[in-house]
C-alpha positions in Angstrom: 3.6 -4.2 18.7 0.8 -3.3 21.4 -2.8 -3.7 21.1 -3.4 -0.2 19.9 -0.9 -0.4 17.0 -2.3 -3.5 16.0 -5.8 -2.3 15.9 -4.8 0.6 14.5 -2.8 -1.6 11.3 -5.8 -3.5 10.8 -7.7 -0.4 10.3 -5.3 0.8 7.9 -6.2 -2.6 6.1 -9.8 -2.4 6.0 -10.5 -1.8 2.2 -10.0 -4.1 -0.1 -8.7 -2.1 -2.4 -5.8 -1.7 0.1 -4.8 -5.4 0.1 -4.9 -5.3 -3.5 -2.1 -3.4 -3.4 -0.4 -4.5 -0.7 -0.4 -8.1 -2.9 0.6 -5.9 -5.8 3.5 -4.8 -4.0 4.4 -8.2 -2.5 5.2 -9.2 -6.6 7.4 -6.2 -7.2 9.6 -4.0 -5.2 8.4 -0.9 -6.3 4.8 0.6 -7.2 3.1 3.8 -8.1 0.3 4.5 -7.6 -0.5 5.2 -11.4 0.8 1.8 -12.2 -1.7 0.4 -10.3 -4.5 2.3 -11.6 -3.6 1.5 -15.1 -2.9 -2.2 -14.1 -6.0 -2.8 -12.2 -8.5 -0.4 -13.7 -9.4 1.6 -10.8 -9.5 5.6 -10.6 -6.0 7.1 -9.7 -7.7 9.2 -7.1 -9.3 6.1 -5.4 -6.0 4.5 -5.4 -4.2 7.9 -4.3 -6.4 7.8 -1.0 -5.6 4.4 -0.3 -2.0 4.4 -0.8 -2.0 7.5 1.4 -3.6 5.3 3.9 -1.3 2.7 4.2 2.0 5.4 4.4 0.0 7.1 7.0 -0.4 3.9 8.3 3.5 3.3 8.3 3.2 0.1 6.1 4.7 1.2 3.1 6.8 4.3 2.1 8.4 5.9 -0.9 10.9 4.4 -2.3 11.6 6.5 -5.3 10.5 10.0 -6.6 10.5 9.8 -10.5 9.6 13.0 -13.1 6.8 12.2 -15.1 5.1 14.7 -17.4 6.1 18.0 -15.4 4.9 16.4 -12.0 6.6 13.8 -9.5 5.2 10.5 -9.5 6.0 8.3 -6.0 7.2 4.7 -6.4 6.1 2.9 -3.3 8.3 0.2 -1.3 7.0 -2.3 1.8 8.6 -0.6 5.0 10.3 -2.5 7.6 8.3 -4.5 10.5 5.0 -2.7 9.7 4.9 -4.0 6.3 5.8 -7.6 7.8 2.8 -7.7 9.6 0.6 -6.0 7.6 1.5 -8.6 4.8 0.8 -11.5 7.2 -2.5 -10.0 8.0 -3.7 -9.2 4.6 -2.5 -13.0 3.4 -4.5 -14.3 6.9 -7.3 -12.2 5.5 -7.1 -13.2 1.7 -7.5 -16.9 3.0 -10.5 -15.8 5.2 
């Protein structure tokens, strides 16, 4: 990983909404969005953004498309060495 990608994964970190669920998602191997929301309280649109951050970002992707209520919900997974170092940096930044 260079110096842009690195800068470019911390960016995709800076909310702390997003390291919520990245810690969310470090308990279980699968979350959607909606979960979340319900779990934690926070709008689903909020949480929508950020999780569309974080796959933009290449640190998580979807796992598993699930019918819900006429609509698709997305179940979200870490993805491979993104999501290793975007966990270490979000657990560096927890302890900050």
């Amino acid at each position: 990983m260079d110096d842009l990608d690195a800068a470019e994964l911390a960016k995709a970190l800076g909310h702390p909404l997003r390291l919520a669920y990245l810690h969310a998602l470090g308990e279980r191997r699968e979350l959607s969005p909606s979960e979340y929301a319900r779990d934690s309280d926070e709008p689903l649109g909020n949480v929508s953004y950020h999780v569309k951050a974080l796959y933009d970002a290449g640190v998580i992707e979807v796992a598993a498309r699930v019918p819900r209520r006429g609509a698709m919900e997305h179940r979200y997974s870490l993805s491979g060495p993104r999501a290793v170092v975007a966990m270490a940096m979000a657990k560096l930044l927890a302890g900050a």
